[in-house]
C-alpha positions as a Python dict, from the first residue, in 0.01 Angstrom:
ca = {
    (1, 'X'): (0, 0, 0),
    (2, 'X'): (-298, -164, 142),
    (3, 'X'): (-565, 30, 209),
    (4, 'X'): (-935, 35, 430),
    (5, 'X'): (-1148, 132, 133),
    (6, 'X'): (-1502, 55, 303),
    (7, 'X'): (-1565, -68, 658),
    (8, 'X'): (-1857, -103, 885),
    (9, 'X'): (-1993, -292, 1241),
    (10, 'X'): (-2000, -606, 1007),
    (11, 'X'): (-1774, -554, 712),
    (12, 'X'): (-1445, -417, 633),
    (13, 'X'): (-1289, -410, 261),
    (14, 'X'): (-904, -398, 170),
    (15, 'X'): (-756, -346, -140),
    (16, 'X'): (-413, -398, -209),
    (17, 'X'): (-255, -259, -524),
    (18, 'X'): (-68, -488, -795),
    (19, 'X'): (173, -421, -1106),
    (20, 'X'): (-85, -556, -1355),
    (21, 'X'): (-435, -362, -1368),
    (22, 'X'): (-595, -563, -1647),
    (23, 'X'): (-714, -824, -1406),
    (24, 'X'): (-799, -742, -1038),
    (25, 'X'): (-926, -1030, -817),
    (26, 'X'): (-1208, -942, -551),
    (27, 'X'): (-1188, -1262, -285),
    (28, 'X'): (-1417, -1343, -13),
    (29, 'X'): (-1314, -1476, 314),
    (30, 'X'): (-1492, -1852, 407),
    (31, 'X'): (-1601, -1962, 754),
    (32, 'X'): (-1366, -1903, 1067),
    (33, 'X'): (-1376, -2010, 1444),
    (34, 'X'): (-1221, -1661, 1567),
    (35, 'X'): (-1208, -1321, 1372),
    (36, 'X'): (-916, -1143, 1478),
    (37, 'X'): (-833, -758, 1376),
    (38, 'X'): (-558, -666, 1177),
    (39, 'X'): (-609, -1061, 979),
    (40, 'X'): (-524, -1084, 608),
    (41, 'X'): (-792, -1139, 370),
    (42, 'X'): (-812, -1473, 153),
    (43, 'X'): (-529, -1479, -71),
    (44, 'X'): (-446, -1159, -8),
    (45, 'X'): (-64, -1247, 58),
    (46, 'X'): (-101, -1543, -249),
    (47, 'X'): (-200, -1203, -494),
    (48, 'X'): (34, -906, -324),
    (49, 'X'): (352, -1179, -385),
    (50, 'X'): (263, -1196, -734),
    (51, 'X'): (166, -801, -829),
    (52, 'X'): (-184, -875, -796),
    (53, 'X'): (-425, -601, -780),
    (54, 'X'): (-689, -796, -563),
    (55, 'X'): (-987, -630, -331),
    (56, 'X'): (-1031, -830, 3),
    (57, 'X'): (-1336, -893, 178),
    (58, 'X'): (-1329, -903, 575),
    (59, 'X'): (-1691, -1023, 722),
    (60, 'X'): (-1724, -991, 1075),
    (61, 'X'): (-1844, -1346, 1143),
    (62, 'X'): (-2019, -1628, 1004),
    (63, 'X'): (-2315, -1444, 857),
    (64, 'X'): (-2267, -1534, 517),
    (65, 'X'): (-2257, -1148, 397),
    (66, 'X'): (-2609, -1147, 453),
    (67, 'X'): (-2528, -784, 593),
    (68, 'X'): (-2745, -463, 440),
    (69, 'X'): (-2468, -278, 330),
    (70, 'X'): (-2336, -504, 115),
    (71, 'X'): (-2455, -311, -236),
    (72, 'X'): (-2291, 29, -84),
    (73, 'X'): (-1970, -223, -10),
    (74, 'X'): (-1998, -385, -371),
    (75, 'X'): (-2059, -51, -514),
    (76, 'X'): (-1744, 108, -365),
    (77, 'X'): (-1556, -183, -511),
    (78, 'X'): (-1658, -143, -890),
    (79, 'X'): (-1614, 249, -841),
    (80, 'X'): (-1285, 232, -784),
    (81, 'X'): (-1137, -18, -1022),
    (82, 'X'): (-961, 68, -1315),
    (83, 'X'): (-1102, 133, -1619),
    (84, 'X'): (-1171, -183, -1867),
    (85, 'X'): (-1008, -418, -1571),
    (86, 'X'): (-1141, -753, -1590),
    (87, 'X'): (-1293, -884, -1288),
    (88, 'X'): (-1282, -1241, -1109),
    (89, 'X'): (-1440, -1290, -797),
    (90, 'X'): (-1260, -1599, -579),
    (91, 'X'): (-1401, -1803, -257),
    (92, 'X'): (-1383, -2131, -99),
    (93, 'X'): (-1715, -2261, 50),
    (94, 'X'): (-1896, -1929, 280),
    (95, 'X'): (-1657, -1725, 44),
    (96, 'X'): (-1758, -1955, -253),
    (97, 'X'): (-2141, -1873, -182),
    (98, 'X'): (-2025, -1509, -218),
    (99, 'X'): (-1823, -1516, -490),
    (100, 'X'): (-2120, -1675, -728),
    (101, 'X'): (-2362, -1437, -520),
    (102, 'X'): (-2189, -1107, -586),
    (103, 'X'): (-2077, -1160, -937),
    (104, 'X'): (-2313, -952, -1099),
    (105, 'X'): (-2276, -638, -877),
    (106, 'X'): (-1894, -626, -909),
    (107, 'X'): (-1958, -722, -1311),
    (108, 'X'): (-1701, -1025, -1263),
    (109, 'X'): (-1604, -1187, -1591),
    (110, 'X'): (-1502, -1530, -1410),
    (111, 'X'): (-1619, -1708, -1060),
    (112, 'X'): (-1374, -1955, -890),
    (113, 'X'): (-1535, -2115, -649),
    (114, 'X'): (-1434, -2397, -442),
    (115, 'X'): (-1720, -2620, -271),
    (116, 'X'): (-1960, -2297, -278),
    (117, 'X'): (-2330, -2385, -136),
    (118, 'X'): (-2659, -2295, -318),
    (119, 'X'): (-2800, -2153, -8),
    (120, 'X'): (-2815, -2112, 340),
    (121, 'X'): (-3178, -2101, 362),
    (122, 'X'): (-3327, -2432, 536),
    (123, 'X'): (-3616, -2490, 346),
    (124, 'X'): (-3469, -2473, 56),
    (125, 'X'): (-3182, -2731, 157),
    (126, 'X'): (-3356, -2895, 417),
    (127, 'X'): (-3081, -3197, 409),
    (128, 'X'): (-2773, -2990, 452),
    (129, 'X'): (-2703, -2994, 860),
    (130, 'X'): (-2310, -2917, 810),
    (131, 'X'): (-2301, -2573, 932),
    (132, 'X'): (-2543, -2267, 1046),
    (133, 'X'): (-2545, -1938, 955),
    (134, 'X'): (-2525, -1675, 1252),
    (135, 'X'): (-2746, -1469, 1042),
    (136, 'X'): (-3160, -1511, 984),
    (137, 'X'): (-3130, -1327, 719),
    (138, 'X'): (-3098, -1500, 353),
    (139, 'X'): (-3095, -1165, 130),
    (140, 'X'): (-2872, -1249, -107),
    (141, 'X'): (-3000, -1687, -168),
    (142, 'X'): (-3163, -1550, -454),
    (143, 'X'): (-2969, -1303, -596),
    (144, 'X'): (-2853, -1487, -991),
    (145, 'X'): (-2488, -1469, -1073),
    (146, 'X'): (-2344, -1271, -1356),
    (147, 'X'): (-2532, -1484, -1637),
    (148, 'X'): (-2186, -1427, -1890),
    (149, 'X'): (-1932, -1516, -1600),
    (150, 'X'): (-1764, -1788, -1694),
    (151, 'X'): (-1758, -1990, -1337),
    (152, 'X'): (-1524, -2286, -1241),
    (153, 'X'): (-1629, -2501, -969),
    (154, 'X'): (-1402, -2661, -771),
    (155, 'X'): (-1612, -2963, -558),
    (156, 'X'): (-1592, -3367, -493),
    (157, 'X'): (-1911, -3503, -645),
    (158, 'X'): (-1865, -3815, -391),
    (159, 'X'): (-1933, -3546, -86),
    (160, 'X'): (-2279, -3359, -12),
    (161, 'X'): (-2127, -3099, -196),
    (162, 'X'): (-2288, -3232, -501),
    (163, 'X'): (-2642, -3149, -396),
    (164, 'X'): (-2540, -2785, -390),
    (165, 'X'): (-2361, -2775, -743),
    (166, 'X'): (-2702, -2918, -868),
    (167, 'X'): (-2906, -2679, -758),
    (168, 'X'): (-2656, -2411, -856),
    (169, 'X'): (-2636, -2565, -1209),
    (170, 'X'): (-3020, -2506, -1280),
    (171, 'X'): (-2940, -2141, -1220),
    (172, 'X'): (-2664, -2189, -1556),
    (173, 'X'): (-2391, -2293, -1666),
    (174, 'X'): (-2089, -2424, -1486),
    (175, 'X'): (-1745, -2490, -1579),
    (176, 'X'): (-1704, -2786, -1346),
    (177, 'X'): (-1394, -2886, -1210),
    (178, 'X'): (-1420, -3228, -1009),
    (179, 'X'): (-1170, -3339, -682),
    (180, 'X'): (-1237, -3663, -607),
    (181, 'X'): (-1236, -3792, -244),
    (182, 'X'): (-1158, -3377, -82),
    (183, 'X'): (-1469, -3359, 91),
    (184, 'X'): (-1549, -2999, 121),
    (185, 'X'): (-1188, -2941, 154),
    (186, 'X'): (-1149, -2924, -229),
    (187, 'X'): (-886, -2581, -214),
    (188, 'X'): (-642, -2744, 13),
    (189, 'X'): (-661, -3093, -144),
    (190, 'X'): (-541, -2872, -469),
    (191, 'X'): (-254, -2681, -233),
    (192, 'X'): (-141, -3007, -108),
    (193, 'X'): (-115, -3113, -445),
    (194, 'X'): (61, -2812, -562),
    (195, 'X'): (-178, -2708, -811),
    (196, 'X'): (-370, -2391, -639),
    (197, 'X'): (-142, -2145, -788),
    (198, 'X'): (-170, -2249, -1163),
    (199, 'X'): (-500, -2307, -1156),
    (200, 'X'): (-593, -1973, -1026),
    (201, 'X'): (-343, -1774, -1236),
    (202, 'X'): (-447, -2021, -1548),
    (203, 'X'): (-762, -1908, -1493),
    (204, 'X'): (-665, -1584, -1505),
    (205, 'X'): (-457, -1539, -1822),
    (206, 'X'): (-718, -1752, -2014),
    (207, 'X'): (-553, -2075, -2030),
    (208, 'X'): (-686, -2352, -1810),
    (209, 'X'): (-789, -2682, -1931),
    (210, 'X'): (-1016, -2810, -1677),
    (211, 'X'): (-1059, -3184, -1797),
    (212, 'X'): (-642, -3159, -1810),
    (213, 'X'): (-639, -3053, -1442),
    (214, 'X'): (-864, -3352, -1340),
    (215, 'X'): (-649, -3569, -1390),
    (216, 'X'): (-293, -3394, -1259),
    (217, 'X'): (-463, -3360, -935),
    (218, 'X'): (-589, -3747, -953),
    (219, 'X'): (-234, -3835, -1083),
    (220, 'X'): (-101, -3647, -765),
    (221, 'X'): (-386, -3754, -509),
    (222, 'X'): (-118, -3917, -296),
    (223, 'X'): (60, -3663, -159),
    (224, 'X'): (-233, -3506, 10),
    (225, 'X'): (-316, -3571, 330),
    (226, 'X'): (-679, -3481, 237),
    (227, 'X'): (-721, -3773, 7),
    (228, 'X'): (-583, -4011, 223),
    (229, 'X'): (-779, -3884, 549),
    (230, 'X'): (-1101, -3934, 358),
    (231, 'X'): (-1029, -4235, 169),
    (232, 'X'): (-975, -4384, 540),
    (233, 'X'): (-1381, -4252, 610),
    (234, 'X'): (-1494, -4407, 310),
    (235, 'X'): (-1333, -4761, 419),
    (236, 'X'): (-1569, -4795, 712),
    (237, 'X'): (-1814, -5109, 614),
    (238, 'X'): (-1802, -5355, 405),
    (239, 'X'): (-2042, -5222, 148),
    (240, 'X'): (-1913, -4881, 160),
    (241, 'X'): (-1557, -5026, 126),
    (242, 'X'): (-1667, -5224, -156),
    (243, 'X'): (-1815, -4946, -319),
    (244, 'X'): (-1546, -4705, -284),
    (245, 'X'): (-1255, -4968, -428),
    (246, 'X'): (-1494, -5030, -722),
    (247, 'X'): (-1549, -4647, -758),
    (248, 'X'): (-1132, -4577, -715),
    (249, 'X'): (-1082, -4816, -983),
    (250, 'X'): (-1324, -4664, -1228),
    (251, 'X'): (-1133, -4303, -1170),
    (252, 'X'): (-828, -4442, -1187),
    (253, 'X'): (-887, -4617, -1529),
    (254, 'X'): (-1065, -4265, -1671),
    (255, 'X'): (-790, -4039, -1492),
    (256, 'X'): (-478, -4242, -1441),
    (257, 'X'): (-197, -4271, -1602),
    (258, 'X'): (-288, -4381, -1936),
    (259, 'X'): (-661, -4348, -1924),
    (260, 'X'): (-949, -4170, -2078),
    (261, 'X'): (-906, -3780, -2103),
    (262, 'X'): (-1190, -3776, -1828),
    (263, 'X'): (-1382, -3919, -1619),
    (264, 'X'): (-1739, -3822, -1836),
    (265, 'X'): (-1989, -4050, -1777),
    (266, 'X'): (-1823, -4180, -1381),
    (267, 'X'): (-2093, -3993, -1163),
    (268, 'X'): (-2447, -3849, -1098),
    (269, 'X'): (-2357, -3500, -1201),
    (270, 'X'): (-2256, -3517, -1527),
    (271, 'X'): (-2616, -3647, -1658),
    (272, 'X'): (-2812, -3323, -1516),
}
């Protein structure tokens, strides 16, 4: 049954039981345009459908948890789980942020995070002009992860994502997992491609081979209708077209059918 187990003016925190108490899930939600009562939390229905045991939370706008009660919140969430349980906080970009932010409060074992940002602060990512918080307050920028989390990033190192996964990569180690041509909207490139639910559940029983899942999802890029919609921006020009094809090729010959077993050596990130 699900159940309220902290809530406040900015914050409200679900948890919704599962079969299987070794590993509980504690998700955070990402940016929204509205924030109705009564919503689900992210993934909440993806966890309850499979047994799940998963803790949900439920920000009351875009204020990137930057909200002073988030150690009592935290704090009520590592109370109450089971004994020995093994803890993996889960986000997608706001929710990513969080996810990496929180892990050592709620002693997560593993971070998934898809396209999370370094920070929110402007001086210290003076370039980034994507989004605003509707918070002044950056309490948590500097707050380190769990330092033995093991944390998969999900991100496309050919978007502006890639400034934030360097930053975040001088704070430690990554497990980076890299989506080619998603733009920030790495998690549903993967759904498209109909590999969100084993990677998040291989992840979880200890068995996922990132440089393997690199190339299913470029081996299945065409079915999304992320890929293609972003492929189309990167035509524009003939020097960006140019540069793109040449770039396409590369991947394809690393991750394609046939190719390399990655794509080590293809782009900026993997020399930091």
């Amino acid at each position: 049954m699900r159940q309220v187990i902290f809530q406040s003016e900015n914050l409200t925190v679900v948890k919704v039981p599962g079969a299987n108490d070794d590993t509980v899930f504690v998700t955070f939600e990402s940016m929204r345009a509205d924030w109705p009562t009564g919503r689900r939390g992210f993934g909440e229905d993806f966890f309850a459908k499979r047994g799940r045991p998963a803790y949900h939370f439920l920000p009351s706008g875009n204020h990137w948890y930057q909200y002073p009660e988030m150690p009592e919140a935290l704090a009520r969430v590592r109370a109450d789980l089971p004994p020995g349980a093994r803890v993996i906080t889960y986000g997608m970009s706001m929710g990513g942020y969080a996810a990496y932010r929180f892990s050592e409060p709620l002693g997560a074992e593993v971070v998934i995070a898809f396209s999370p940002q370094y920070s929110i602060d402007r001086w210290r990512v003076w370039w980034e002009r994507r989004w605003r918080s509707q918070s002044r307050a950056v309490t948590w920028d500097r707050q380190p992860p769990r330092a033995g989390a093991v944390k998969y990033v999900f991100y496309d190192p050919l978007n502006q994502d890639r400034r934030h996964i360097r930053a975040l990569r001088r704070e430690g180690a990554l497990d980076l997992v890299r989506i080619y041509f998603s733009g920030h909207a790495s998690i549903t490139y993967v759904n498209e491609c109909g590999l969100l639910e084993s990677a998040v559940l291989d992840i979880a029983e200890g068995r996922f081979d990132a440089p393997g899942f690199e190339r299913r999802i470029w081996q299945r890029r065409q079915v999304s209708e992320t890929y293609a919609r972003i492929r189309r921006r990167k035509r524009t020009g003939l020097f960006r077209r140019l540069r793109y094809i040449l770039i396409e090729h590369l991947l394809e010959r690393r991750l394609g059918t046939g190719g390399a077993s990655d794509a080590a050596g293809l782009t900026p990130d993997r020399a930091l």
